[in-house]
N, C-alpha and C positions, 0 to 999 in steps of 0.2 A: 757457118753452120756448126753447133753442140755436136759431139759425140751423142746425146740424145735423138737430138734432130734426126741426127744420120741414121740411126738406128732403125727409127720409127718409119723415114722412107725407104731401109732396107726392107723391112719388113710390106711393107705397101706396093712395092717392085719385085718382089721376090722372084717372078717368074719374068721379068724385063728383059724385052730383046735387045736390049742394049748391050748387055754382056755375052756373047758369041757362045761361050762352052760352061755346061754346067759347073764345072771343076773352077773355073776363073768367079762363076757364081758362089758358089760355098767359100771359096779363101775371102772372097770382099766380104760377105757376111761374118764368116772368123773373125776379118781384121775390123769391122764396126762392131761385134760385141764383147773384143776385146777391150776397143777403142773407149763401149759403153759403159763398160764394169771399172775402167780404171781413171772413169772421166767422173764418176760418183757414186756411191751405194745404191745396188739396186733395189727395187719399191717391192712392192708383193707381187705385179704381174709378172714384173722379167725372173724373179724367181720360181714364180711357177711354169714361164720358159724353161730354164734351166731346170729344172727339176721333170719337165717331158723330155730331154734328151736323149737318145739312147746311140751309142758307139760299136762300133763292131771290137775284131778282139786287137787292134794293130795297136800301138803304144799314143799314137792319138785320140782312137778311140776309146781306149782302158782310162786316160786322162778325163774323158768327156765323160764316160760313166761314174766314176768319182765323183766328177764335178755337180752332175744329177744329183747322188746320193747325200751328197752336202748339204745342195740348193736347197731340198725336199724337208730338212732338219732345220734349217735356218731361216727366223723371223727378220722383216725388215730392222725392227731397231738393234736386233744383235748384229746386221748386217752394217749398217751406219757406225754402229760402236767402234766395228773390229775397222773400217776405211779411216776413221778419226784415228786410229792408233798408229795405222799405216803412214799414213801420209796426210796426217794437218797436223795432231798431237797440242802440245804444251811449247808454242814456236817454232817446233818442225817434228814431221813423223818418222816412223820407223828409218822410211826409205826416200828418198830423194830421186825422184822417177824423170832426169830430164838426162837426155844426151850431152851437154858439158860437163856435168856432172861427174858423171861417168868415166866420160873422156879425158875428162881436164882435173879432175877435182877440185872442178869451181864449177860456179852459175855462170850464165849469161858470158860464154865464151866462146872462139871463134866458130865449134860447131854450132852453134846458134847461128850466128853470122852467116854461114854458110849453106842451112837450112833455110832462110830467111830469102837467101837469094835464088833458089832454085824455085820455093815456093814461086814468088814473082814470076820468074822463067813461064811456071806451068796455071798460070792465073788462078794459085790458091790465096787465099786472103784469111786472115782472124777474125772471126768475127766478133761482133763492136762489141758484145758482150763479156766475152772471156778475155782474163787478165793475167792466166798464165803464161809464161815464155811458152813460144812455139815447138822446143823442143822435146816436149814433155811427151811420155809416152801414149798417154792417150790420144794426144793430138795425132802422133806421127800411126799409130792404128791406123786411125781414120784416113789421115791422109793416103795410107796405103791402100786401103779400101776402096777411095775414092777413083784413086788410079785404074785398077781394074774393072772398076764399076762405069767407069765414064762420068763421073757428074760434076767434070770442072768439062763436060765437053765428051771428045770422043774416048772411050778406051783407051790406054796408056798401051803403047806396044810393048810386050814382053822384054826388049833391051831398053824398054828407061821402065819400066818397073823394075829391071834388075839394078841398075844403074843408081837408082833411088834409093833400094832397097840400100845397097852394098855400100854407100855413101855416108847415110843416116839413120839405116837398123841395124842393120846386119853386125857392127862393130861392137855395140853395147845392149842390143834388146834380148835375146838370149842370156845375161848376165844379169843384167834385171829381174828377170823373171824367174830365175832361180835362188835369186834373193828375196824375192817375192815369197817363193816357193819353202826358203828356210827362217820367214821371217818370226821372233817368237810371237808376233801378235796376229798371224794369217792362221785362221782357219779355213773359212770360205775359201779365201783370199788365194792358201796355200794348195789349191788345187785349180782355179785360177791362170797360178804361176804355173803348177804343171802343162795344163794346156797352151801358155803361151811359148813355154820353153820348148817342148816338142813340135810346135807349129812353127813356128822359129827355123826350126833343126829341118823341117823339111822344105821348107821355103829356099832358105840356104844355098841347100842340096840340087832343090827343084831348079835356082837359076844356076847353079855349076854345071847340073847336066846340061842344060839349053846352051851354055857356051863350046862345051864340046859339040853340040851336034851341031851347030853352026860355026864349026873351023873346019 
């Protein structure tokens, strides 16, 4: 399944009793339209999604109202332009958005490897269509999403969502998106990155508290 895909059945389940607590509902939603925005440029509708947004006053939500006021200014083909500068470019873009990367400072290394095999574990697959390595951040969104969401199956329980998380987000996606966030070709992009980096920060957070209260 596309970070598209996913997107569009977020949006069609929104209210699914498949996910237990509203809160597990909104971060799967976070994590597909992060998943969606970094999987392609978005079109005129998901911008004028983002552009109805509205956040309260917390540092996630001051990020999402930014992100509104962006969306609101910004056409699809300036949106396409400023993703082509980002990450396709003239042989490669700004940023290089996969997990070995990061990790390794190379492609297609053992955190790939490694990512590859837990997929397996939790019967995620690529789909036939997409040709990028697995490790790539949008993928790993989605698949975050996916986990809380249930739709490789039942709900991911709280210690292998964390366990997932802390394996193959947690180490490099927060750095990313703050690369994002200082990238000189991010506009949109650059507020984007802030939502992803503060969302990041509390996820983080959110599985270190849950290990304390379960010792």
């Amino acid at each position: 399944m596309t970070a598209r895909e996913a997107q569009t059945e977020t949006i069609a389940q929104e209210a699914s009793p498949a996910i237990p607590q509203d809160e597990d509902r909104l971060r799967a939603d976070l994590y597909n339209f992060l998943g969606l925005m970094l999987a392609g440029p978005p079109d005129e509708m998901l911008l004028a999604q983002m552009a109805s947004l509205t956040g309260d006053d917390s540092d996630l939500g001051t990020a999402i109202n930014a992100l509104a006021k962006l969306a609101k200014l910004t056409k699809p083909a300036a949106a396409e332009r400023e993703f082509n500068k980002l990450f396709i470019g003239l042989g490669r873009g700004e940023l290089l958005p996969y997990a070995s990367y990061y990790l390794t400072g190379f492609l297609n290394e053992k955190p790939l490897a490694a990512l590859r095999q837990d997929m397996a574990v939790r019967g995620m697959t690529r789909a036939q269509n997409v040709y990028e390595p697995e490790d790539n951040i949008a993928s790993l969104m989605e698949m975050m999403g996916a986990l809380i969401a249930g739709r490789f199956g039942s709900p991911a329980p709280l210690s292998d969502q964390k366990q997932f998380f802390n394996k193959h987000v947690g180490p490099w996606a927060g750095h990313f998106f703050s690369d994002l966030e200082a990238a000189k070709n991010s506009v949109l992009y650059a507020a984007v990155g802030a939502v992803g980096r503060v969302f990041m920060e509390i996820e983080a957070e959110g599985f270190r508290m849950s290990a304390e209260q379960s010792a």
